[in-house]
N, CA and C atoms as an extended XYZ file, in Angstrom:
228
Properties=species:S:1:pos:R:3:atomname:S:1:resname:S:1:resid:I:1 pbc="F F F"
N         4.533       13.562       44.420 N   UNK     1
C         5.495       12.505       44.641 CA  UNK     1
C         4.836       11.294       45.298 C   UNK     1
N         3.966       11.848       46.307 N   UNK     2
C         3.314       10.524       46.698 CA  UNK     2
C         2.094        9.744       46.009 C   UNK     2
N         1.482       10.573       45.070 N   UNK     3
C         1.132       10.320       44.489 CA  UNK     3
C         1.603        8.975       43.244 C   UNK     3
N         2.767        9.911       42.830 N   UNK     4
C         3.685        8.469       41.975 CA  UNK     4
C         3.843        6.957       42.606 C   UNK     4
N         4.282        7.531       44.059 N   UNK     5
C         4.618        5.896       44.576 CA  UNK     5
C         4.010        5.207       44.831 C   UNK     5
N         2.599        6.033       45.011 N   UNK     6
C         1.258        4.994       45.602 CA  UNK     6
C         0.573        3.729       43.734 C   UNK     6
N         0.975        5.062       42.860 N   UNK     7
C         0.552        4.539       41.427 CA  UNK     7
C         1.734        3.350       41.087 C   UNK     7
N         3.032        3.520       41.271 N   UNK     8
C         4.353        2.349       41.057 CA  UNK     8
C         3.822        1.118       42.170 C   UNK     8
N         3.469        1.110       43.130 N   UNK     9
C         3.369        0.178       44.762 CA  UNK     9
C         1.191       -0.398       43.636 C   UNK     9
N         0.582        0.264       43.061 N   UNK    10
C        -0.551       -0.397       42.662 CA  UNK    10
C        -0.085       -1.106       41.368 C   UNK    10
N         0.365       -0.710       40.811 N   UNK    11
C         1.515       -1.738       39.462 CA  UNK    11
C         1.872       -2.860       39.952 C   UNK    11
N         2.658       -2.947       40.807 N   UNK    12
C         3.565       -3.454       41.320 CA  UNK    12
C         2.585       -4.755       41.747 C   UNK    12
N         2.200       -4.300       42.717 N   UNK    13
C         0.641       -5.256       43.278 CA  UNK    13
C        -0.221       -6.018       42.341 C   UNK    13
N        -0.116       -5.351       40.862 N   UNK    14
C        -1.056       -5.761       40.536 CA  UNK    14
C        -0.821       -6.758       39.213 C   UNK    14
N         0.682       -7.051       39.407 N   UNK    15
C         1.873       -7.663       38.663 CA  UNK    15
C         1.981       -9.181       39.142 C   UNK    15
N         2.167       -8.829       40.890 N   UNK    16
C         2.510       -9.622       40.992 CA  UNK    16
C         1.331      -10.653       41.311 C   UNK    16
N         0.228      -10.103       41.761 N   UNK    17
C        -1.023      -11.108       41.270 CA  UNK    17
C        -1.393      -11.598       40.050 C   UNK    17
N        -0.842      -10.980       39.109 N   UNK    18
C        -1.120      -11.686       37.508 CA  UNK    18
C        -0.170      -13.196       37.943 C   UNK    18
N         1.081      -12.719       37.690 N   UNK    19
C         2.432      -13.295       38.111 CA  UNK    19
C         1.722      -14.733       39.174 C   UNK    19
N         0.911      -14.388       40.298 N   UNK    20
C         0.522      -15.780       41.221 CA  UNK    20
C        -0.215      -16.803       40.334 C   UNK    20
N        -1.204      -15.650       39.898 N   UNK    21
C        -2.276      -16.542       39.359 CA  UNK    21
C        -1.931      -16.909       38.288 C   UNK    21
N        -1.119      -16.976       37.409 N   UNK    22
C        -0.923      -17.798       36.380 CA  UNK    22
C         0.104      -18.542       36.651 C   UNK    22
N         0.680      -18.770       37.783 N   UNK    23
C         1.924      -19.698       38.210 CA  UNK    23
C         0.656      -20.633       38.892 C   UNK    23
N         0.095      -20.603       39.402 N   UNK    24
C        -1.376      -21.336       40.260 CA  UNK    24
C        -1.661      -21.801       39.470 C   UNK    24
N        -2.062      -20.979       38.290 N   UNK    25
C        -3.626      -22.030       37.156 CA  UNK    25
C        -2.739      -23.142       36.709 C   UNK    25
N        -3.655      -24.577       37.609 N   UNK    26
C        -3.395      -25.545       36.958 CA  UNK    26
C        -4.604      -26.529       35.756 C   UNK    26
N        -5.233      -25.567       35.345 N   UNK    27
C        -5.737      -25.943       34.153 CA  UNK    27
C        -5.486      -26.289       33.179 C   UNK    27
N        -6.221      -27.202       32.457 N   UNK    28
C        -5.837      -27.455       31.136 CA  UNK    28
C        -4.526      -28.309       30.874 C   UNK    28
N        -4.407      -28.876       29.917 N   UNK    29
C        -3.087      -30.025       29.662 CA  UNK    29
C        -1.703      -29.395       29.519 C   UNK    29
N        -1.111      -29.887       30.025 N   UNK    30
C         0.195      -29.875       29.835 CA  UNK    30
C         0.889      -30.743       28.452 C   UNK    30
N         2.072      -30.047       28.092 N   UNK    31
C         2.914      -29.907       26.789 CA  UNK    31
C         3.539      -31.963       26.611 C   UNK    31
N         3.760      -31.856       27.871 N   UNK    32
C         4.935      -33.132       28.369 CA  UNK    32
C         3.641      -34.473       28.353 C   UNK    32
N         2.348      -34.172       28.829 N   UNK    33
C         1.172      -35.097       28.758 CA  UNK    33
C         0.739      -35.344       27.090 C   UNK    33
N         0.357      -34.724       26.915 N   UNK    34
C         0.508      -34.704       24.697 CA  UNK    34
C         1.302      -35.047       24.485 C   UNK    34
N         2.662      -34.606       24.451 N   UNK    35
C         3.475      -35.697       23.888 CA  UNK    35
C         4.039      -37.178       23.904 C   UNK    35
N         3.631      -37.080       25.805 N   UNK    36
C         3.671      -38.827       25.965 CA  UNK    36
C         2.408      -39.636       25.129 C   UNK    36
N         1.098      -39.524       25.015 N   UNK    37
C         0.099      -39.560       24.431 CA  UNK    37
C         0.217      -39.439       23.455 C   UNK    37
N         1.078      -39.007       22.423 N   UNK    38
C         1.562      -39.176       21.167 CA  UNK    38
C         2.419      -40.348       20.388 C   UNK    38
N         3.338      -39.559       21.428 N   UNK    39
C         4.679      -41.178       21.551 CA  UNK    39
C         3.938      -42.566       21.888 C   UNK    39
N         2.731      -42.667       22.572 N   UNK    40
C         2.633      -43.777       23.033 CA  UNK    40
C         1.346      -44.499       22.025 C   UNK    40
N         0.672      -43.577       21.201 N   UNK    41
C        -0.051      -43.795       20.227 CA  UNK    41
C         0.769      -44.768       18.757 C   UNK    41
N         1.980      -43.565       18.553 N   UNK    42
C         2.889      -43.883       17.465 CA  UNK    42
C         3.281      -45.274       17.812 C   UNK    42
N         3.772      -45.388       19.381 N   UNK    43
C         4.616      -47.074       19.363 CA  UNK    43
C         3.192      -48.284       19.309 C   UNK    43
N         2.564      -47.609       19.762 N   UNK    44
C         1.472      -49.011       19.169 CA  UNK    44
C         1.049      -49.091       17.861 C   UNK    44
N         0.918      -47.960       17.243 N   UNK    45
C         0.215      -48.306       15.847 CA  UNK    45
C         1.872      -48.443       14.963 C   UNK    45
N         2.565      -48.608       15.524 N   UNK    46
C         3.915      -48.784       14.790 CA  UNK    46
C         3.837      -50.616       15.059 C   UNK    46
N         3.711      -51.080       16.173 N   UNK    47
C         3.513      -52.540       17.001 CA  UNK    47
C         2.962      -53.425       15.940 C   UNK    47
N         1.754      -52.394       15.778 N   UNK    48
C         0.317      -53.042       15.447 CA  UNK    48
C         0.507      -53.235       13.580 C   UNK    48
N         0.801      -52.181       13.305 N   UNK    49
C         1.343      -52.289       11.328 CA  UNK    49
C         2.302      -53.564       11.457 C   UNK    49
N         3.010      -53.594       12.578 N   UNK    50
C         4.994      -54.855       12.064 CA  UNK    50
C         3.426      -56.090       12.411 C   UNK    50
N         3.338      -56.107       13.218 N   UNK    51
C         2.280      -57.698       13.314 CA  UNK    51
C         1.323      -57.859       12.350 C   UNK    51
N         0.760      -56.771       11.969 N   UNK    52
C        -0.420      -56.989       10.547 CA  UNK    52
C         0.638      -57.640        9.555 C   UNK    52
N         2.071      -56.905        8.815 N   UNK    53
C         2.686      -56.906        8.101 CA  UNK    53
C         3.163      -58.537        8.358 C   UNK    53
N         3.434      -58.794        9.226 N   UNK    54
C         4.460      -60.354        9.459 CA  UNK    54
C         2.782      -61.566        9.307 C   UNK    54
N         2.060      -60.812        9.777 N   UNK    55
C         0.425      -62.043        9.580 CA  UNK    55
C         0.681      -62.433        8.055 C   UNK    55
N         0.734      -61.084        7.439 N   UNK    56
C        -0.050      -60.845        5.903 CA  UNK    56
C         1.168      -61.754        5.038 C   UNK    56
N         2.569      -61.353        5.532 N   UNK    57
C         3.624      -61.995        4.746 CA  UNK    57
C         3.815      -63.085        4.726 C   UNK    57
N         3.633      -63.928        5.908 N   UNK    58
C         4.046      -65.278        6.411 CA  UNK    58
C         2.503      -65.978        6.657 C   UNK    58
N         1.644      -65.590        6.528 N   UNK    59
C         0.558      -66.379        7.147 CA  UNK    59
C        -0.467      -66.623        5.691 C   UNK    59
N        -1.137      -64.952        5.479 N   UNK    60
C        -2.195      -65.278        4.505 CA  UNK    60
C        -1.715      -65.119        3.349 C   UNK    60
N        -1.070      -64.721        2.651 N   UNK    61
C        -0.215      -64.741        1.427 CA  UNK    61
C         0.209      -65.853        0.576 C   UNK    61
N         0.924      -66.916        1.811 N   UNK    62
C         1.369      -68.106        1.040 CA  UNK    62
C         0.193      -68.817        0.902 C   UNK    62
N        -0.652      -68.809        1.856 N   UNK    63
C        -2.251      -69.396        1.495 CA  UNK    63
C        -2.833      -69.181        0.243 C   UNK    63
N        -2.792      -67.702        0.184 N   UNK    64
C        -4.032      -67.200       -0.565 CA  UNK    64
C        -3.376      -67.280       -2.156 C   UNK    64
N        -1.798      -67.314       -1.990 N   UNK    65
C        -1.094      -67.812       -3.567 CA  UNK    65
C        -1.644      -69.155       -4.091 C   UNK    65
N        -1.447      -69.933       -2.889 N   UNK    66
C        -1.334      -71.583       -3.244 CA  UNK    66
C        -2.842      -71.825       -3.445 C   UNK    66
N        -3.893      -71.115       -2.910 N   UNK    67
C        -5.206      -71.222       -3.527 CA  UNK    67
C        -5.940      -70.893       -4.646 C   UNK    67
N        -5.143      -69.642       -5.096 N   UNK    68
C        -5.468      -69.242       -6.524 CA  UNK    68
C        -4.866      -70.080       -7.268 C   UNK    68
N        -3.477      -70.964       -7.079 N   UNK    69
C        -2.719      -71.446       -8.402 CA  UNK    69
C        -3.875      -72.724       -8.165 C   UNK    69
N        -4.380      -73.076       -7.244 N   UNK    70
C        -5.094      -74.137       -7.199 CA  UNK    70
C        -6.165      -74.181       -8.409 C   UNK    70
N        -7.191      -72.846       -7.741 N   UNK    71
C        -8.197      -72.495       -8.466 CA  UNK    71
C        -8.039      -73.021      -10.131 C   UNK    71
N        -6.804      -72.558      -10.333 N   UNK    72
C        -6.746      -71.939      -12.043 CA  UNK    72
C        -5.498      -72.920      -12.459 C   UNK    72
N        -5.734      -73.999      -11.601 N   UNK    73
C        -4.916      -75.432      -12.189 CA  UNK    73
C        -5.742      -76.364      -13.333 C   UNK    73
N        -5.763      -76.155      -14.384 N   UNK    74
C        -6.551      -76.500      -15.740 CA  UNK    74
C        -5.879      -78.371      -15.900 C   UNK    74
N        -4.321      -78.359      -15.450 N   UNK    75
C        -3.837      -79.752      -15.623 CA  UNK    75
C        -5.013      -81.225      -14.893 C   UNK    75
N        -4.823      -80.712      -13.816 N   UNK    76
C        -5.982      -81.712      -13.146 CA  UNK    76
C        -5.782      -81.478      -11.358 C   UNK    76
């Protein structure tokens, strides 16, 4: 019998040190850090495409039309 309780009381002990030490280990990244680092990747390269897109539409486009019709203006 005493035998048993001394073997349940070394379980027990040896539980609840797993149990510390992995409530302790603060290693390695956290779930909530990646995903901000994600989210915060996506809103810039989301930023960064709308400003390429509004350059390309409004800026070099009407240029680069009105230079080709130039080019390949045969009238004079």
């Amino acid at each position: 019998m005493r035998n048993m309780f001394r073997k349940v009381n070394e379980l027990r002990i040896g539980k609840i040190t797993a149990i510390k030490t992995a409530v302790g280990n603060n290693r390695g990244e956290g779930y909530i850090d990646t995903a901000v680092k994600i989210l915060i990747a996506v809103v810039l390269g989301a930023l960064l495409l709308a400003g390429l897109y509004m350059l390309f539409g409004d800026v070099v486009m009407p240029t680069l039309n009105e230079r080709i019709q130039e080019m390949f203006n045969y009238a004079g």
